[in-house]
N, C-alpha and C positions, 0 to 999 in steps of 0.2 A: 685479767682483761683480755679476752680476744680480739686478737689483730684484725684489722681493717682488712676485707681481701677482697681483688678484681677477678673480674675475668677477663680471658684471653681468649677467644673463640676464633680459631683460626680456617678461613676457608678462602684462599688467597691463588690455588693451584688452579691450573686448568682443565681438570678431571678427566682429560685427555683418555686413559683406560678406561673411565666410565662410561665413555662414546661421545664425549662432548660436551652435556648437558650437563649446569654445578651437579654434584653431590649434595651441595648442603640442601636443594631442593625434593628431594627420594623421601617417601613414606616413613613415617615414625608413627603409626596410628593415623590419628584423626588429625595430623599436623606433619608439618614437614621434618626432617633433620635437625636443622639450626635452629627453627620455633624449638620443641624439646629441648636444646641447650639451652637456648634462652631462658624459657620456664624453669629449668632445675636453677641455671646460675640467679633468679632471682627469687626464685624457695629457700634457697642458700642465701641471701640476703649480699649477694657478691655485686660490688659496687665500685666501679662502675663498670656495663659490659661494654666491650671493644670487641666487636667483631671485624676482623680484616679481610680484605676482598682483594682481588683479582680482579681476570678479565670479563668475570661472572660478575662484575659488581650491578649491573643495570637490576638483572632478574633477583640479587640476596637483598638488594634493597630494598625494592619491590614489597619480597614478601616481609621485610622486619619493619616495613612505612608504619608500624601503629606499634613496634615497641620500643623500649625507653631501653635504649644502645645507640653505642658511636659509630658508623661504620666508618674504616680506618680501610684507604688505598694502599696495599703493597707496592708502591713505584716496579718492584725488582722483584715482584713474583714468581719469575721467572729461573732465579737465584737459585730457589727452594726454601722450605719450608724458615729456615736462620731468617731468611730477610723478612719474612712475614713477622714471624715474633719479633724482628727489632721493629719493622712499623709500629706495633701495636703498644709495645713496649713507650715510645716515644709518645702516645699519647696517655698514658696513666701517668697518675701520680707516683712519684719517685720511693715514697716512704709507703707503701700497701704491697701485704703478698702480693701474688697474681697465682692462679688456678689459669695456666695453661690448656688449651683442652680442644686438639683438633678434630677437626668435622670429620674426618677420613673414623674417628672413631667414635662413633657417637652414642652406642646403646650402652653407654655406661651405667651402673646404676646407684641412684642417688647415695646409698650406705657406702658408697667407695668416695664418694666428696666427703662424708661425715667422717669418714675413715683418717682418710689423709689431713682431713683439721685437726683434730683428736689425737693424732699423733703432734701435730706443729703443736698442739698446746702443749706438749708436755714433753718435749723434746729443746733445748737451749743450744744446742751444739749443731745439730744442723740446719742446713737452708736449701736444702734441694732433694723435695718427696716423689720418690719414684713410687706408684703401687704396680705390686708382681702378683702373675697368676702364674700357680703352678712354676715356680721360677724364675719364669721371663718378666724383663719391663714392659710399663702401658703406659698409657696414657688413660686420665690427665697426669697434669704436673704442676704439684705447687713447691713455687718459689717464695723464700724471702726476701728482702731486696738487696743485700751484698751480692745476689748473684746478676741484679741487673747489669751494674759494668763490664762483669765478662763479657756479659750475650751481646753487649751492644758494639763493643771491641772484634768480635767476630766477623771473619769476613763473612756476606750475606750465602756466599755458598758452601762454608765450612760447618761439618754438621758438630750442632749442638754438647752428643755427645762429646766429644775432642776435651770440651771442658771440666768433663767428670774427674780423670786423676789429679785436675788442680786443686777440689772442693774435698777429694779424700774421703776423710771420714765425717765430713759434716753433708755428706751424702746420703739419707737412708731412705732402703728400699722397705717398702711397706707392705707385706702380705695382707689380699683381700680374693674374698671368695668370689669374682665377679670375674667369668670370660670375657665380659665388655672390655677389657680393660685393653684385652688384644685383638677383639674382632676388629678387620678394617673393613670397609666399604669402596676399595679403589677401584674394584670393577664388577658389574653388575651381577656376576655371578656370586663375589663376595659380601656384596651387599645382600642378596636373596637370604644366603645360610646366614649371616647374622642376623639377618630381620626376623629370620624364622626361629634361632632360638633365643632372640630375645622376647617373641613374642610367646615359646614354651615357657620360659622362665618367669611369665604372668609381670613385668616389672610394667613399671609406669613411663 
């Protein structure tokens, strides 16, 4: 039986590097940033989406007014990226993965979400999927739910990481062939090169 799993669509910062204006709002085709996440997390049948906002919350609401997501207030945005996943965290269900997966990286592509299920289904020992390109960690990240009390026990500005040598070996990292995994978009320069090869790379 395949586990029930959310999304965690995190876009809570104040994109500050990017000049101001959200990130999750910037070009993905014919749709913005976080429309694209939304589309894939409900192609993936990911239930329910939580997207978390920040100071940007007026303009991401805006544009998600016509899709079937929660949007979820980061109080402590401000923290970093920890207090956002615990907002968001607080409003899913306690017993569903969650598919983590912030805006800062969004040209992900879909075979890296089918990636990291396909391993959870056939993996019993761990609960925390990292996917690596070319050796490094990306994002997204799916969790099982033992790892919700860590995250939520963290103070909101202690990074995430910190909790990996507690999970050990029920940590596995997933190779997939997909640069997405580590392009970010924190600043408009960085945004341009990944829009450009995600756009060579023909993905959807």
């Amino acid at each position: 039986m395949i586990q029930p799993t959310a999304a965690l669509l995190l876009s809570g910062g104040a994109s500050s590097r990017f000049g101001g204006g959200p990130k999750a709002l910037a070009n993905a085709g014919e749709r913005s940033v976080i429309r694209r996440m939304v589309e894939v997390s409900r192609a993936r049948s990911y239930a329910p989406i939580v997207v978390v906002v920040g100071p940007h919350r007026g303009p991401i609401a805006h544009e998600l007014r016509d899709a079937p997501v929660e949007i979820v207030d980061s109080e402590e945005w401000f923290e970093g990226r920890t207090a956002s996943v615990q907002a968001g965290l607080r409003a899913l269900p306690a017993d569903v993965d969650v598919m983590m997966w912030p805006v800062d990286h969004p040209f992900v592509a879909t075979r890296t979400l089918e990636r990291l299920e396909a391993v959870r289904e056939h993996d019993d020992l761990a609960v925390w999927f990292i996917p690596t390109f070319e050796g490094r960690g990306g994002h997204p990240i799916l969790w099982k739910p033992p790892v919700r009390p860590d995250l939520l026990e963290l103070r909101p500005d202690a990074p995430m990481r910190a909790l990996l040598p507690e999970f050990g070996p029920q940590v596995r990292r997933v190779p997939v062939d997909d640069p997405g995994v580590l392009a970010s978009i924190d600043s408009p320069e960085e945004y341009r090169a990944s829009y450009d090869a995600w756009i060579l790379r023909g993905e959807d």
